[in-house]
N, C-alpha and C positions, 0 to 999 in steps of 0.2 A: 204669824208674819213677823218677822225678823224689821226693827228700826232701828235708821239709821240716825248718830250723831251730827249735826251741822255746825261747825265750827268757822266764826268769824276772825276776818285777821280786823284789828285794831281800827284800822282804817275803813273798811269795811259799818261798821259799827259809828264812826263819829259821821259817814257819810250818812245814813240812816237819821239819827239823828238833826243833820241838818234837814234832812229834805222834810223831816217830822215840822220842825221847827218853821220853815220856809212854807209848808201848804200851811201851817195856821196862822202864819201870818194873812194870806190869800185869804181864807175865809175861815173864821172859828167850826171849831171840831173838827175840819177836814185834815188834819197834822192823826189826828185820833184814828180817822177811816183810813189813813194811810199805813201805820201803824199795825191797825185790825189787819188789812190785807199782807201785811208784812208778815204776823205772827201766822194767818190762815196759809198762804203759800208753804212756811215752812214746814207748818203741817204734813200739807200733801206732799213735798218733797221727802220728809223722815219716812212716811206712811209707804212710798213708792219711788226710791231713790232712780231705778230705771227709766218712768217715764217717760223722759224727755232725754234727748242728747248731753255729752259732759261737754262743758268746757273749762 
């Protein structure tokens, strides 16, 4: 099975970062579990870029 690259624009990446930053303000570790689900999504996006619809 053929993967696929996910490339971030700039912006893309410091929003990420915020929102990391912004749920651990909310409650400690959850910037972490946000994170975790971030890297786990791209996962299955690389593993199966068809999936789901482009936009």
């Amino acid at each position: 099975m053929k993967h696929f690259k996910v490339i971030f624009s700039p912006n893309a990446l410091t929003d990420i970062e915020k929102a990391t930053d912004y749920y651990n303000e909310q409650k400690a570790g959850l910037g972490k579990r946000f994170a975790q689900q971030v890297q786990s999504t791209l996962k299955t996006i690389k593993g199966n870029p068809y999936f789901s619809s482009i936009r």
